[in-house]
N, C-alpha and C positions, 0 to 999 in steps of 0.2 A: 594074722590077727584073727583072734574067736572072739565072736558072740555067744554072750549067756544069755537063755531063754530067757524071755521074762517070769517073772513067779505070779503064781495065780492071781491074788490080790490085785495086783495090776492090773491084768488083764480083764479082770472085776470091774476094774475103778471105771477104766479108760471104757468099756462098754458101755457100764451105767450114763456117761457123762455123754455120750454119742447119743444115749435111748433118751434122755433128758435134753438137749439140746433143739432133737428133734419133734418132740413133741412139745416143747415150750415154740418155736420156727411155727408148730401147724395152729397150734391156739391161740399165739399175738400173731401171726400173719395173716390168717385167712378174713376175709370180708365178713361180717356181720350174717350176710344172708348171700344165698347164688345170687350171683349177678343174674337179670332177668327174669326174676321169680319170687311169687307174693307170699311171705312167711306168714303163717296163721301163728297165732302163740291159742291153744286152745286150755282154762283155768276151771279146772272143776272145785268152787267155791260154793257148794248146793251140800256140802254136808253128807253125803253117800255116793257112793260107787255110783258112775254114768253107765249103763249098757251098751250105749252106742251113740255116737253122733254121726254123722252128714253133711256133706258139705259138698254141696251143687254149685259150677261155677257154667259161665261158658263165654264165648268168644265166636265173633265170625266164621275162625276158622276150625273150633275143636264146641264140644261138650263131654266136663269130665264129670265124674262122683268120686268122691272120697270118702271110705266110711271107717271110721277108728272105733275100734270095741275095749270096753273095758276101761274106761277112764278114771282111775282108782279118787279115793277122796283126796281134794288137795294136791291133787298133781296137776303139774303144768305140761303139756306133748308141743310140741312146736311140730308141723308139717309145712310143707314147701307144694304151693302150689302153682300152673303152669299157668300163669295171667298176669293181667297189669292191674295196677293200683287205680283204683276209681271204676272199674267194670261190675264189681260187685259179687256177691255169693250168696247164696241163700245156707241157712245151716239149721239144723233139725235136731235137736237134743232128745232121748229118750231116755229120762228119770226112771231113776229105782222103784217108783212108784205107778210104772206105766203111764203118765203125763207126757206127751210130746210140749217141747218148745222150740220155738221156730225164732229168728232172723233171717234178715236180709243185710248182711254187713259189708264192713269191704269197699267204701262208699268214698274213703279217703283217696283224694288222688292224687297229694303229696307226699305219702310213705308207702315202704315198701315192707313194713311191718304191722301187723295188727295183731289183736291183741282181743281175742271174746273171753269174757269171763263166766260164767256159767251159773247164777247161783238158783233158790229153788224157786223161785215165781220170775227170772225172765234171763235173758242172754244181754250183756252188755257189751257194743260194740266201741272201742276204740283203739287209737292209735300204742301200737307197741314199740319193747324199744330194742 
């Protein structure tokens, strides 16, 4: 008994269908957010490119900084930070215009998602989703 190889097409198909399988597997399976660690959703709705922001947190056992550059207009960055919900973070915007804005958000201590929006006179803190 012989086998014929299979023809490229196939072996096309049957790849695509593995590489599609598995990344549909990692996008509807994985959890929302790491388990044990507070998602910032950070929203530049201020109209111009952010320089930089900030985001001071800390805990009994650590003090971190986090500082993301270039926060284009209109974009959304989601970061993962190393804390619990309800501990809080302080956050520091530096506008295009050389204006510092400051928060202390993070205050929620039934999510594990938040949500700062960013626009040009102040930082809004809520729950994300």
């Amino acid at each position: 008994m012989s086998f014929r190889k299979p023809s490229v097409p196939v072996i096309v198909l049957v790849v695509c269908a593995v590489l599609a399988g598995a990344a549909a597997g990692y996008l509807y399976g994985r959890p929302p957010h790491p388990p044990g660690h507070l998602t910032v959703q950070l929203v530049n709705a201020s109209g111009a490119q952010i320089p930089s922001v900030r985001i001071q947190y800390a805990n009994p056992h650590l003090q971190d900084e986090l500082l993301i550059l270039g926060l284009a207009k209109d974009e959304t960055r989601v970061v993962v930070l190393n804390h619990e919900p309800g501990l809080g973070y302080s956050i520091t915007a530096r506008l295009a215009d050389d204006r510092e804005l400051e928060i202390c958000g993070g205050r929620a201590k039934d999510t594990w998602v938040m949500r700062e929006v960013i626009t040009p006179d102040a930082i809004v803190s809520t729950r994300g989703r």
